[in-house]
C-alpha positions in Angstrom: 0.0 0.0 0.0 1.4 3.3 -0.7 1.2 6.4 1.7 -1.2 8.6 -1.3 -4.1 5.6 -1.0 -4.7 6.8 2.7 -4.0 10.0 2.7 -4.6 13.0 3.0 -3.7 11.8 7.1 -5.0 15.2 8.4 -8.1 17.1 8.4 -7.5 20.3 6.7 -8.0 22.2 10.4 -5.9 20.0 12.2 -3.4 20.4 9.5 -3.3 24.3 9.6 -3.1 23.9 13.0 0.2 22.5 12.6 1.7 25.2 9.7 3.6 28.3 10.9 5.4 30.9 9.1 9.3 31.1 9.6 8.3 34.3 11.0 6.4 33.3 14.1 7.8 33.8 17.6 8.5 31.6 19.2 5.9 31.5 22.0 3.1 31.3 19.9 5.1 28.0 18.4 5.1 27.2 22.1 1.3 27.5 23.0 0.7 25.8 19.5 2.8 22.4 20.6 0.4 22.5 24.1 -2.8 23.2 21.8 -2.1 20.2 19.1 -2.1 16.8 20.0 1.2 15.4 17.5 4.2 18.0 18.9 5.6 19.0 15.5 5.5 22.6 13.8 5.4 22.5 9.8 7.5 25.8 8.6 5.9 26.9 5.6 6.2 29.3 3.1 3.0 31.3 1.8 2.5 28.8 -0.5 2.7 26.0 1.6 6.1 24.6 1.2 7.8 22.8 3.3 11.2 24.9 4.5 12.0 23.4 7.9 10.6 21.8 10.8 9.8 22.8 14.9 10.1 20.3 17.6 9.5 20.2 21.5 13.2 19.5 21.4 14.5 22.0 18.8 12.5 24.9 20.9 14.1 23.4 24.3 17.8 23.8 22.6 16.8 27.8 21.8 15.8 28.4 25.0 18.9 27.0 26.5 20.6 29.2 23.9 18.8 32.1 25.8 16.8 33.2 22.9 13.9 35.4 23.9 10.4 34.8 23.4 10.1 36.8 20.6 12.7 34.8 18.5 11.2 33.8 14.9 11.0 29.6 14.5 13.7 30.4 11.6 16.3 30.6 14.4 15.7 27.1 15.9 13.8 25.3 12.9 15.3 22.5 11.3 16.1 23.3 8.2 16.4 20.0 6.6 13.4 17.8 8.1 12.2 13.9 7.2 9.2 15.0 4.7 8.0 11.9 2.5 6.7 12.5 -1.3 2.9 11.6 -1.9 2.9 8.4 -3.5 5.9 6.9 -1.0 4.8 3.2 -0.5 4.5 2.1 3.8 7.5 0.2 3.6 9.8 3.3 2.2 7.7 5.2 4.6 8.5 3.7 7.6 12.5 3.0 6.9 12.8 6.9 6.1 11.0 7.6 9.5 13.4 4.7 11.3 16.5 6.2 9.3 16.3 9.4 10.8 15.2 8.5 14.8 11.6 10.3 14.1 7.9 8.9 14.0 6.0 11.9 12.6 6.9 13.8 9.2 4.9 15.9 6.6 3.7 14.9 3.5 4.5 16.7 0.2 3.0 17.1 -3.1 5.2 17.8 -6.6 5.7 21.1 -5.3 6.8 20.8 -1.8 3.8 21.6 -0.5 2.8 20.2 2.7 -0.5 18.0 1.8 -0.3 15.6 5.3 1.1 14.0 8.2 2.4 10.4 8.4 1.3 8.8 9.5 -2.3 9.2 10.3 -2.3 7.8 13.8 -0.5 7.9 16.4 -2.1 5.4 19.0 -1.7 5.6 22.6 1.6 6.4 24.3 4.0 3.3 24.1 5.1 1.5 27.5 7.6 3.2 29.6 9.7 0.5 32.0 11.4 3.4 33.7 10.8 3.7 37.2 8.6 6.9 38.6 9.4 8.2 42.3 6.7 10.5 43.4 8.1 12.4 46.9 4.8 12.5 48.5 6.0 12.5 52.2 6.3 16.1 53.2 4.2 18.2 56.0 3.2 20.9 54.0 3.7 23.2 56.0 3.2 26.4 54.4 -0.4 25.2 53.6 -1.3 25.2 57.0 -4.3 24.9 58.4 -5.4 23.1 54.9 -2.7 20.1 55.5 -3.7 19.8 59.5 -5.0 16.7 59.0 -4.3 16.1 55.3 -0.8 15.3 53.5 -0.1 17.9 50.7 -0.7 15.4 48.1 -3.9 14.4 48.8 -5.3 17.8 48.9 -8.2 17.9 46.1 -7.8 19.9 42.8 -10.8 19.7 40.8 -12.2 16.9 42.9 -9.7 14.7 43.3 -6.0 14.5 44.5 -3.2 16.3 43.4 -1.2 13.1 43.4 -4.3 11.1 41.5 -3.8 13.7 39.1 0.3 13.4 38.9 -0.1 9.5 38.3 -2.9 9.5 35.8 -1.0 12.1 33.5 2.1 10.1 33.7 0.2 7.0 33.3 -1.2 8.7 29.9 2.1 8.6 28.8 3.1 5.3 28.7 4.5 5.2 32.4 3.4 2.1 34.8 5.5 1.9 37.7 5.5 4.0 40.6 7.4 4.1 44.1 5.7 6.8 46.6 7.9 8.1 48.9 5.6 8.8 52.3 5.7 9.6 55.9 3.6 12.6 57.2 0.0 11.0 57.2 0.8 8.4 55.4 -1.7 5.7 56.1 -4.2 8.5 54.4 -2.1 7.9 50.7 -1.5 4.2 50.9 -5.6 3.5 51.7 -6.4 5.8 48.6 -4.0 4.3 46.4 -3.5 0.8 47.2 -1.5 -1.0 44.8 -2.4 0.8 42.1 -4.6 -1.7 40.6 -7.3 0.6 40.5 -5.5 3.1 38.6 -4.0 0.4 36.3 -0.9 0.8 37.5 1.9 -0.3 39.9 2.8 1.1 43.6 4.7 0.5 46.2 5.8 2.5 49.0 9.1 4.1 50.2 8.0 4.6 53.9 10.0 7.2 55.6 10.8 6.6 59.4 11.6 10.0 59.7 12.2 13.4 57.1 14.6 12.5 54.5 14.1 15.4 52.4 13.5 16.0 48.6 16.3 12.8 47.8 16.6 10.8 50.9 13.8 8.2 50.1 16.0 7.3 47.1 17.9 5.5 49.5 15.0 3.3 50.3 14.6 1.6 46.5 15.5 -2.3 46.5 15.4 -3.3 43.0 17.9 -2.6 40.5 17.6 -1.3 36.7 19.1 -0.2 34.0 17.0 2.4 32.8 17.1 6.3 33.9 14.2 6.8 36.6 12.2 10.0 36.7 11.8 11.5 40.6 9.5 14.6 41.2 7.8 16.2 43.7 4.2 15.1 44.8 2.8 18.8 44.6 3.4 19.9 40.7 0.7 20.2 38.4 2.7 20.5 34.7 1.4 19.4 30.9 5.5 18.5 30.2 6.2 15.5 28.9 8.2 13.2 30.5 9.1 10.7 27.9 11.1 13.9 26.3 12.7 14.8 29.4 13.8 10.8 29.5 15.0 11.2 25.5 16.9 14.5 26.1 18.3 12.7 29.0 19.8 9.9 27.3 20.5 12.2 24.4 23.0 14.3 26.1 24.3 11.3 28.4 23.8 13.5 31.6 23.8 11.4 35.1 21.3 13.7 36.0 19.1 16.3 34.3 17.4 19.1 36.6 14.0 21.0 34.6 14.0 24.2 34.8 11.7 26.8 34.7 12.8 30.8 33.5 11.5 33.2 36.3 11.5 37.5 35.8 10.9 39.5 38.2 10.7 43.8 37.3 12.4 45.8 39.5 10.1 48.5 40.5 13.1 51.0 41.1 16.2 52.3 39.3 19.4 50.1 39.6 22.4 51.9 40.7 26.2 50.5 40.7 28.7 52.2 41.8 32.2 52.5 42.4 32.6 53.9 45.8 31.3 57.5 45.7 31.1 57.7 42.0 28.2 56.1 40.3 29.2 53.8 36.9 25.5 52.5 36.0 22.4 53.7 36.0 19.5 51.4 35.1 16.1 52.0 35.1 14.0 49.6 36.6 15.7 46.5 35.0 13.9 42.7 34.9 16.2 40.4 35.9 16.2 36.7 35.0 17.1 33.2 36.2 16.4 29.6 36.1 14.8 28.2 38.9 14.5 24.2 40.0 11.0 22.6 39.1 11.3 19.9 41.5 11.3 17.3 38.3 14.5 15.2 37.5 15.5 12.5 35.5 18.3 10.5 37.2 20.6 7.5 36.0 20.5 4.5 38.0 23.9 4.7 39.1 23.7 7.6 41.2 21.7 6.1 43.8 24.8 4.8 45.2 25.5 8.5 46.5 22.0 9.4 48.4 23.1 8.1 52.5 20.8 5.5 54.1 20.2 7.7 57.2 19.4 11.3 57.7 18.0 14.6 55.7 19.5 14.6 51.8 18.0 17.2 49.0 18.5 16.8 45.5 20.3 20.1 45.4 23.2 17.9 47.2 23.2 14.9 45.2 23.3 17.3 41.9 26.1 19.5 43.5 27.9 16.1 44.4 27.7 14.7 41.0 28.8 18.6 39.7 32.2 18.5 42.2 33.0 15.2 40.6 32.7 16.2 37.2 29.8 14.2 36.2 27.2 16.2 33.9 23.8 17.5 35.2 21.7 18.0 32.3 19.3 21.4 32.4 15.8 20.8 30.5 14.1 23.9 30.4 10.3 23.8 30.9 8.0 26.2 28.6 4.8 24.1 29.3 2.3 24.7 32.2 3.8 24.3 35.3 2.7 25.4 38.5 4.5 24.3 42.5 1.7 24.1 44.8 3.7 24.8 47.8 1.3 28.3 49.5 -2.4 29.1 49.7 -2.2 31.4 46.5 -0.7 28.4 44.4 -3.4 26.3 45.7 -5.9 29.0 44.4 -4.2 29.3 41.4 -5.1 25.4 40.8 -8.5 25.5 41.6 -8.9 28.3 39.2 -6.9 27.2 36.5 -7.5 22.9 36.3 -10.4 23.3 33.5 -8.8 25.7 31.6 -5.4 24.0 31.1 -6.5 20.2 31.4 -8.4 18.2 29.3 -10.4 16.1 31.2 -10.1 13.9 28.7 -6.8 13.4 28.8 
């Protein structure tokens, strides 16, 4: 059978919803990829040709480059993207795709004109084996009174829990096996969860006997495996996906790779520098910028070695460890929705916010 007797794969809308001009900023490109359900931008000309091609990754790159927001797609586009010619057979098809590592490209007529996608569907997410540590043991502290008698995680967004909601995403995306990592109130997460039978999915517990802080309970893991695990805080609501943050992972051949998230904050006052009475810069109310930890990591199983069996361990000192030594920590910068739920206003924010940014389909 040959790709041109089944296609056109796309309905024309949800195939304009996948064009952009080489023009386009980047984050409109960026709330197109969270809009559209396959994660490619077609680059097109204003007749339709195909001149380059916008992944997650490829925007994730540019960001680390510190581009701005207002960058064009022309800056971090592929410029020579997998496109198959109408009338390709499946079995050409699918050793271009293979060739190149990719399992989505646009179809083209004579002309270069972008007619499809390949292929038509996509199906469900495939398996992930790797291993998924939810740290769900904290007091929550800072939502006090609202975690009195309720652990942080189980505190209901939308009408159910914030960690229900964690596992089904990640269980939308291929992911099976979970470890919990509990302590405060913990009896209240293991009776709602179970096994994870009901969810469809695995879970066991890492039961703290006391605090052990945002990497301790790593300690606790008793199987072995070869595969990189992902770890992340039980109070995150994000739309990332975490099969990319594996990819980029193993990609780059980091022993750890930290997300993070671009804060800016606008000075509401001139900056001054100077140079003991003299002034040498004068900057009028200046935003200033960094990269701040999103409490999601991907981690290579041979790092668990380092994380002690006793006492309080963060992540910020298993990542500064592995950064003395020389090892590489990997930085995946997040441009989806993501939102900590650590104070009353972020909790708010949530409530607010669920039906807007989630499907609940999805």
């Amino acid at each position: 059978m040959t790709v041109s007797s089944r296609l056109p794969t796309s309905s024309p809308s949800n195939l304009e919803a996948q064009m952009m001009g080489p023009e386009t900023p980047l984050l409109a490109a960026i709330e197109r990829l969270d809009q559209v359900r396959r994660k490619l931008i077609l680059v097109v000309d204003e007749e339709r040709r195909l001149v380059g091609s916008v992944s997650d990754g490829d925007i994730r790159r540019g960001l680390m480059r510190r581009l701005t927001m207002d960058a064009p797609l022309s800056a971090v586009m592929n410029a020579n993207p997998v496109s198959l010619k109408s009338g390709v057979s499946d079995k050409d098809a699918v050793r271009a795709l293979s060739d190149r590592g990719v399992g989505l490209a646009p179809l083209v007529d004579g002309k270069g004109r972008v007619i499809g996608l390949y292929p038509d569907v996509l199906g469900v997410a495939a398996p992930r084996d790797n291993l998924v540590v939810l740290m769900a043991g904290g007091r929550g502290a800072r939502l006090f009174p609202l975690t009195q008698n309720c652990p942080k995680p189980m505190l209901k967004v939308a009408g159910r829990p914030l960690l229900q909601t964690i596992i089904e995403r990640l269980q939308a995306q291929g992911f099976r096996r979970f470890r919990l990592a509990v302590n405060y109130l913990a009896e209240m997460i293991e009776d709602h969860f179970g096994d994870g039978s009901s969810l469809g999915v695995e879970i066991e517990y890492l039961r703290e006997d006391h605090p052990r802080g945002t990497a301790g309970a790593l300690s606790l893991l008793t199987e072995t495996t070869d595969q990189p695990m992902l770890v992340m805080n039980g109070d995150l609501l994000t739309r990332m996906s975490f099969g990319e943050l594996i990819d980029f992972h193993v990609e780059h051949q980091a022993r750890a790779t930290l997300c993070v998230r671009e804060h800016a904050f606008q000075s509401p006052h001139g900056v001054v520098e100077t140079d003991g009475p003299r002034v040498t810069s004068l900057t009028e109310k200046p935003t200033f910028r960094w990269l701040a930890n999103a409490g999601v990591y991907c981690l290579s199983p041979e790092v668990l070695a380092r994380v002690p069996a006793e006492g309080m361990y963060d992540m910020p000192d298993l990542l500064n460890a592995l950064n003395a030594d020389g090892e590489t920590v990997g930085a995946y910068p997040i441009h989806e929705y993501w939102l900590d739920i650590g104070r009353p206003p972020d909790f708010e924010s949530a409530q607010a916010e669920f039906t807007a940014i989630f499907d609940p389909a999805e």
